[in-house]
C-alpha positions in Angstrom: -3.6 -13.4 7.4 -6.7 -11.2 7.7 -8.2 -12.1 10.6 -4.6 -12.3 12.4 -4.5 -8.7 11.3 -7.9 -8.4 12.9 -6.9 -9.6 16.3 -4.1 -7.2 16.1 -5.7 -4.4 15.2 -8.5 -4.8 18.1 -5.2 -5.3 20.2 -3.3 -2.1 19.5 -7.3 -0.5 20.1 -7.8 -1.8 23.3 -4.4 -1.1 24.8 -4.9 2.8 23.6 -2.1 2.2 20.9 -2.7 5.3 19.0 -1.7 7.6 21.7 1.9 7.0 20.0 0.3 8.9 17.3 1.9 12.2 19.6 5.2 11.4 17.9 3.6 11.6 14.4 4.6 14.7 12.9 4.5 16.5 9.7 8.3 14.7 8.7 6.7 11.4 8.1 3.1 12.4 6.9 5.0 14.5 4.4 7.1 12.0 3.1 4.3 8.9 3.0 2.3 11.6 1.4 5.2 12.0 -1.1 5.5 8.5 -1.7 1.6 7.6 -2.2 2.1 10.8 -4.8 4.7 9.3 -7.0 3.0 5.8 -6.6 -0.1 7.2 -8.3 1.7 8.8 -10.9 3.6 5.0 -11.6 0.0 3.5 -11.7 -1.3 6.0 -14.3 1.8 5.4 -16.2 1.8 1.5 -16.1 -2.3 2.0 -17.4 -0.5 3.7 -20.3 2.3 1.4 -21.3 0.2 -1.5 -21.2 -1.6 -0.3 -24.4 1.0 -1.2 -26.9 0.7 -4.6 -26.0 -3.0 -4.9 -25.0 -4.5 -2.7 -27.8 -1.9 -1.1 -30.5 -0.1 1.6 -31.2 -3.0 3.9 -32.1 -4.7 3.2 -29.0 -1.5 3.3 -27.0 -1.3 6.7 -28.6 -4.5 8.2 -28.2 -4.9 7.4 -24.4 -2.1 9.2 -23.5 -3.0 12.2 -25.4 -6.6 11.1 -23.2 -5.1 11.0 -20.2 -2.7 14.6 -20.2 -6.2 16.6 -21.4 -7.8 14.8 -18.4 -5.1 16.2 -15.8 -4.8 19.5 -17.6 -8.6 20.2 -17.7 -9.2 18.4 -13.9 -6.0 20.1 -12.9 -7.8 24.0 -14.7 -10.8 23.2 -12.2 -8.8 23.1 -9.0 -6.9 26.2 -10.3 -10.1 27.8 -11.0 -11.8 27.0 -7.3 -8.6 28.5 -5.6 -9.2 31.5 -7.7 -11.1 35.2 -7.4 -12.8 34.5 -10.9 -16.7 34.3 -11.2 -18.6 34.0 -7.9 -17.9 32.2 -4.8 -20.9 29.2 -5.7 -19.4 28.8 -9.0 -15.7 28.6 -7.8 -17.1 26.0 -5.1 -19.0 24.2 -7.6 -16.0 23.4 -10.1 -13.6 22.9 -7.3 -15.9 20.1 -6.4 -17.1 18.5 -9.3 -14.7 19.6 -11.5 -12.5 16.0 -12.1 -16.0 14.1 -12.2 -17.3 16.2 -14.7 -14.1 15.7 -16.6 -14.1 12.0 -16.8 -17.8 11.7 -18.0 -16.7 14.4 -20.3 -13.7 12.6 -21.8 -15.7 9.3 -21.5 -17.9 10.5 -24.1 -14.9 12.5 -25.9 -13.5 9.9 -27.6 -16.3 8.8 -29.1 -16.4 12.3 -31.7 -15.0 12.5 -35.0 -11.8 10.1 -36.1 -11.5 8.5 -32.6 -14.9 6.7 -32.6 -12.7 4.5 -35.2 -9.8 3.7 -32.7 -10.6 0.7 -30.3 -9.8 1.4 -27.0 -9.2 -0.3 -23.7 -11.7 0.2 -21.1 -12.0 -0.5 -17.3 -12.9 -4.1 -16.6 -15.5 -5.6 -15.0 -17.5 -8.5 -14.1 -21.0 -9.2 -13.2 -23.4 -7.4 -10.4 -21.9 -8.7 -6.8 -19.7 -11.5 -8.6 -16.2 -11.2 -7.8 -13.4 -10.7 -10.0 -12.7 -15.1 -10.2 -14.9 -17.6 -10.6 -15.2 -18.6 -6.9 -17.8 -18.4 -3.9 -18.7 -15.6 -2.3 -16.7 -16.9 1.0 -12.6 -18.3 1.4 -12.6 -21.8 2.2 -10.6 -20.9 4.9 -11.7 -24.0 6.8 -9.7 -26.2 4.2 -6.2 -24.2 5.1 -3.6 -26.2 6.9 -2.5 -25.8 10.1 0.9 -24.7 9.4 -0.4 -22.2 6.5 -2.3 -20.5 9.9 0.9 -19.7 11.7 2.9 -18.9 8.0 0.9 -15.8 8.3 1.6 -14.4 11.1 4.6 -12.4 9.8 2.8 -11.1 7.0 0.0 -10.2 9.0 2.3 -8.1 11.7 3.2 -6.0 8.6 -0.4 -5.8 7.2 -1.1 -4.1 10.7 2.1 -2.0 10.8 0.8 -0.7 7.1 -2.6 0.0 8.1 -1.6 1.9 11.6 0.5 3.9 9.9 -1.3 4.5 6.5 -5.0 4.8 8.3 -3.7 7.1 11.3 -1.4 9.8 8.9 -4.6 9.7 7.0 -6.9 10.6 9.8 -4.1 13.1 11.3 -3.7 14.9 7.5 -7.6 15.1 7.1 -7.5 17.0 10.4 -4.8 19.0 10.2 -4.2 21.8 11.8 -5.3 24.1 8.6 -8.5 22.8 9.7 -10.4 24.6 12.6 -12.4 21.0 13.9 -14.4 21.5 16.6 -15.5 17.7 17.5 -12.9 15.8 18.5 -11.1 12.2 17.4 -11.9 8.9 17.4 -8.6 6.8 16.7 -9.0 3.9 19.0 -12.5 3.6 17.7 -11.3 3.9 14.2 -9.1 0.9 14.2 -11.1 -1.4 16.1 -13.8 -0.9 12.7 -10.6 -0.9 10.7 -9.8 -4.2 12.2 -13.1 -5.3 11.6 -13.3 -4.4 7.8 -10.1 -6.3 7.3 -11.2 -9.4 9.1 -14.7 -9.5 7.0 -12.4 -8.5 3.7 -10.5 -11.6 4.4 -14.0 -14.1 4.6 -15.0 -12.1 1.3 -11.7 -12.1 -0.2 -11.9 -8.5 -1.2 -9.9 -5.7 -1.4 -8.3 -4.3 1.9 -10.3 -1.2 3.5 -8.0 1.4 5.0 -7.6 5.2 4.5 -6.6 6.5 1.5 -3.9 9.9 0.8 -4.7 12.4 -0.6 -8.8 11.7 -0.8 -8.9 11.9 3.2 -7.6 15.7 3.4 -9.4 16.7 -0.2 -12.9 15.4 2.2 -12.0 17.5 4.6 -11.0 20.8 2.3 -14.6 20.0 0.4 -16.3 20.1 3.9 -14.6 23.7 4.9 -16.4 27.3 4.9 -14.6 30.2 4.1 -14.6 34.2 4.4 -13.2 37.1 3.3 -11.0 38.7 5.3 -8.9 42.2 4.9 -5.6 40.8 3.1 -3.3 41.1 6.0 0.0 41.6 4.0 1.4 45.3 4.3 2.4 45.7 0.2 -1.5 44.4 -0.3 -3.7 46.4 2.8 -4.1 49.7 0.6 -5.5 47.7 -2.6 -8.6 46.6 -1.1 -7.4 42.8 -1.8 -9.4 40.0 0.5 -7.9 37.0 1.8 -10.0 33.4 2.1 -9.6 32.3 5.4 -11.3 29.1 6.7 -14.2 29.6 8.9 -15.6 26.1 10.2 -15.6 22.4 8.7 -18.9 21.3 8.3 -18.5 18.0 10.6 -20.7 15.3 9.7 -21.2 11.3 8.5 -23.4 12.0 5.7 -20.8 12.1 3.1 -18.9 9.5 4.2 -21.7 7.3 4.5 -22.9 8.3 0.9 -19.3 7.7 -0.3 -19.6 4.4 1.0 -23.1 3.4 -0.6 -21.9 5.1 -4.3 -19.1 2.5 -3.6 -21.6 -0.7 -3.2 -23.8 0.9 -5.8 -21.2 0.1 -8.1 -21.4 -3.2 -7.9 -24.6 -3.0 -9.3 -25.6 -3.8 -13.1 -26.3 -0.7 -14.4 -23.8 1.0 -12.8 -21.3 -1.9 -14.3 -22.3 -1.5 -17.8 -21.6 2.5 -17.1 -17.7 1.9 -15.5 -17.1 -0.4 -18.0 -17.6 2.3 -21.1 -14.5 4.5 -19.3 -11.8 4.6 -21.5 -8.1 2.9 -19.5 -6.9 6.5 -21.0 -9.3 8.0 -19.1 -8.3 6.1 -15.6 -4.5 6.8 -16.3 -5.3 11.0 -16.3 -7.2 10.6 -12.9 -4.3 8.7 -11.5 -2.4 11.8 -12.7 -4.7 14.3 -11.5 -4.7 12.4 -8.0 -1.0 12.6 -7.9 -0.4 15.8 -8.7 -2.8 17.2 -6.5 -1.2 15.4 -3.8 2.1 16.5 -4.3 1.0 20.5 -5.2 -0.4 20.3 -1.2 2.8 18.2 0.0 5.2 20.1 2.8 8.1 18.4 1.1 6.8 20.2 -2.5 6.5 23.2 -0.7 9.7 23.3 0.5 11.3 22.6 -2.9 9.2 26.1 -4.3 10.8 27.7 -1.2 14.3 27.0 -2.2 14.1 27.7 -6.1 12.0 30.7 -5.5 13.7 34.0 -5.7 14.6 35.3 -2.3 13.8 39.0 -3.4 10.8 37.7 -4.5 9.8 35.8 -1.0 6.9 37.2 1.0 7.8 38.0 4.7 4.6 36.1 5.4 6.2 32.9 4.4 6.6 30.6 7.4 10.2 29.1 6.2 11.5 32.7 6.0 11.8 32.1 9.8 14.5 29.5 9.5 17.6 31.9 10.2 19.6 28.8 8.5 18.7 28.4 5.1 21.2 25.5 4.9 19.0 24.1 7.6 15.7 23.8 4.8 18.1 22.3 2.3 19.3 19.8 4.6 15.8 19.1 6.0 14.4 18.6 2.5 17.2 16.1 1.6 16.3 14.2 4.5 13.0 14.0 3.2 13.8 13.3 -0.1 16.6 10.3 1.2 13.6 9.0 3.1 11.0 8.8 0.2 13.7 7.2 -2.4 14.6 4.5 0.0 10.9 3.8 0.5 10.2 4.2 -3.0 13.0 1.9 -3.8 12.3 -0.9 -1.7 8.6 -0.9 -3.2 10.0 -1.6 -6.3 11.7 -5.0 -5.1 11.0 -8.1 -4.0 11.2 -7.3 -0.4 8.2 -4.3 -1.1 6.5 -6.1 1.2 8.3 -4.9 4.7 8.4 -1.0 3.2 5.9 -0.6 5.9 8.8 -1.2 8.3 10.6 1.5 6.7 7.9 3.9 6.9 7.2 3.6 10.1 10.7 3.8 11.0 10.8 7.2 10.4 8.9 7.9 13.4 11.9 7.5 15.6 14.3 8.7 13.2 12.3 12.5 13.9 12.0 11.8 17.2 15.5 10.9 18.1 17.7 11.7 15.5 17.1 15.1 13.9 17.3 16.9 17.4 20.4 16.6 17.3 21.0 18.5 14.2 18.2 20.9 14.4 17.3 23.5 16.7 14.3 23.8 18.1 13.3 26.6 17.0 14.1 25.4 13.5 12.3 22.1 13.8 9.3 24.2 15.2 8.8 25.9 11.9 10.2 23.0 9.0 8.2 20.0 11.3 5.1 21.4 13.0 2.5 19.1 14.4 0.5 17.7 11.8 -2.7 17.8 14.0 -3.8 20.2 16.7 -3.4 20.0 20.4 -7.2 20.0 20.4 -7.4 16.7 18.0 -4.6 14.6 20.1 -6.3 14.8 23.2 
């Protein structure tokens, strides 16, 4: 299946395939956004139910207590890097580092007082460069029958659909237009590699490679400058208040790279037996902390505040004050929300294996079907571009 997803992949790169990414806009990044949100909140939660069968009631217990003071204090970092307390290196610093910090921290928590007693479940793993069976290093593809080749095609056309979609709305999220880039995209470029990733996964019989929401934007926010500015608000201008307004992005391979060799280093002994002390309780709260980051950034969140905000209370500044329909919003956010419980819901099922169908899908259904309900002017403000003009060149 793999390396029929590889052909295709090198396909829809040599025929300039991502140039359809022009119809890509912030309806269905928002909602797949939504959707990988929610499914990392499910994961944390399945971490925690399988305690009571795995390791007891006590452990069940304690790792879920583990896993809400992991969000709360990962989730106190962010809050505190957003904020005007302490200086600017310190903010940047805890912003950053912050949810590491927090899992060594809480790695080593549970190992004070009464807790040490309780026998938790930790991450598993294997030996150094040994996969997860007892198997090769290679697929014996070479023993497959003939008619198991073809079987895959289907399931390969869907692999691809998944990972033009899921790779591409990462890439276009990560350079947003909130982000002033300067050097511009490589999308053709970055699925030919992804094709090539998947086709060497599928020799190794490892993982698949493919972008990843919401790390992909959170790179991109780590990798932006900022300065004060005069607070542009009229109530604010006679306060002396300063707004942080992004500067540049500092554009470069280095971290990518070294996120990619942290990755392999992983794999390595030592860095095994460390991994492998990491409480499940622990893993559950990053899950959290993952998905509710991802859903405090999402446009469909946003638009939910919007509505059950006060409207006395709404700055002028606010972009959806511009909708002169406020039954508009509310109908635009139900469509949202229609769209991420049907692909929820299907992922759910035995058929979760053609949601990618259903995502993409919702490329036309912007395109071609909410014209006719929206004006223009109201789709320019609730459905912006999710890249700039500069980037889809």
């Amino acid at each position: 299946m793999k390396r029929w997803s590889l052909a295709m992949h090198w396909i829809l790169a040599i025929t300039n395939a991502c140039n359809a990414l022009t119809y890509v806009t912030r309806f269905s990044c928002d909602i797949f956004g939504f959707y990988v949100a929610f499914i990392y909140l499910q994961k944390g939660i399945q971490v925690l139910t399988r305690q009571w069968s795995q390791a007891g009631e006590t452990s069940a217990y304690l790792s879920i207590v583990i896993s809400l003071l992991v969000l709360m204090t990962a989730y106190a970092c962010g809050v505190l890097g957003g904020s005007n307390l302490f200086h600017r290196y310190v903010r940047k610093f805890v912003d950053d580092y912050g949810t590491p910090l927090t899992i060594i921290f809480f790695t080593g928590f549970v190992h004070i007082g009464h807790m040490r007693g309780v026998q938790l479940q930790t991450l598993p793993t294997s030996k150094a460069f040994y996969p997860t069976q007892d198997r090769d290093w290679f697929i014996p593809f070479w023993d497959i029958h003939v008619y198991d080749v073809f079987l895959a095609i289907p399931f390969a056309i869907l692999l691809t659909i998944l990972f033009y979609f899921d790779h591409n709305v990462s890439s276009l999220i990560a350079q947003g237009t909130e982000f002033p880039l300067r050097k511009p995209a490589g999308f053709h470029w970055d699925i030919f590699l992804l094709g090539l990733t998947t086709g060497l996964s599928g020799l190794l019989g490892i993982p698949f490679p493919n972008g990843l929401i919401p790390q992909a934007p959170f790179h991109t926010a780590s990798l932006c400058v900022a300065s004060s500015l005069p607070d542009p608000s009229e109530t604010r201008a006679s306060k002396g208040h300063a707004a942080r307004v992004v500067d540049h992005v500092v554009e470069q391979r280095v971290s990518n790279l070294a996120q990619g060799l942290l990755t392999l280093g992983t794999m390595t002994g030592p860095l095994l037996r460390v991994l492998h002390l990491i409480p499940q309780g622990v893993l559950a709260g990053l899950f959290f902390v993952m998905g509710v980051r991802a859903l405090q950034g999402n446009g469909v969140t946003k638009k939910m505040v919007f509505l059950a905000r006060d409207a006395a209370l709404t700055t002028a500044s606010d972009p959806l004050g511009r909708v002169e329909r406020r039954q508009a919003v509310w109908w635009f956010v139900g469509l949202e929300v229609v769209g991420f419980a049907a692909t929820f819901a299907i992922s759910q099922t035995i058929a979760a294996i053609g949601f990618p169908v259903l995502v993409l899908a919702l490329v036309p259904v912007r395109t071609f079907l909410l014209p006719r309900f929206f004006a223009a002017e109201e789709l320019a403000v609730l459905d912006e571009a999710t890249a700039s003009p500069f980037t889809m060149e």
